[in-house]
N, C-alpha and C positions, 0 to 999 in steps of 0.2 A: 575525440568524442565531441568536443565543440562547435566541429560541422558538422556534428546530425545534428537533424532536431528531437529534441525530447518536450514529452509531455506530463502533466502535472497532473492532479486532481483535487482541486479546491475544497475542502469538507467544511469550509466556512459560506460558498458560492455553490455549490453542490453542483460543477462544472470542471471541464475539460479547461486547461491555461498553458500555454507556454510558458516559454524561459521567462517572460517579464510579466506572469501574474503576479499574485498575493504574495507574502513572506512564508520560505519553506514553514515556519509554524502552523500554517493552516493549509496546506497539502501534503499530500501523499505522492511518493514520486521521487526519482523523474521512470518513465516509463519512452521504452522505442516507440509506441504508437498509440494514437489516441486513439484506438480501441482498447488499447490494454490498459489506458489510463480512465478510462469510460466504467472500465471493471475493476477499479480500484478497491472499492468499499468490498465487492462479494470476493474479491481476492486476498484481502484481509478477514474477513470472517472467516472462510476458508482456512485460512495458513493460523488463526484462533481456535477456531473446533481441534484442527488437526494436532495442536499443540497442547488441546486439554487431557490427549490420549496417548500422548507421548509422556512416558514416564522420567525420561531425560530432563524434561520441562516441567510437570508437574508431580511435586511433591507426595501429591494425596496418593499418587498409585506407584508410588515406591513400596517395594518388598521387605519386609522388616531382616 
């Protein structure tokens, strides 16, 4: 996987970075294409929402 390239998504630069951006603490990633890495944030919200309706994940909508 070393030669490909992967891409990052800075949430401190609120941009697209390759392998020698910021320090993984302030991106999300690594992602195959910087489109997908462009959709970082609405790809987390996403897999957020979708995780507050899963009762595997959330507590509150467990079955007594």
């Amino acid at each position: 996987m070393a030669d490909q390239p992967e891409y990052w998504y800075c949430i401190k630069h609120s941009r697209v970075e390759t392998r020698d951006g910021c320090p993984n603490k302030d991106r999300l990633g690594p992602y195959a294409s910087e489109a997908e890495a462009a959709r970082a944030i609405e790809t987390a919200h996403e897999k957020s929402e979708a995780w507050d309706h899963d009762p595997r994940w959330n507590d509150d909508e467990l079955e007594d």
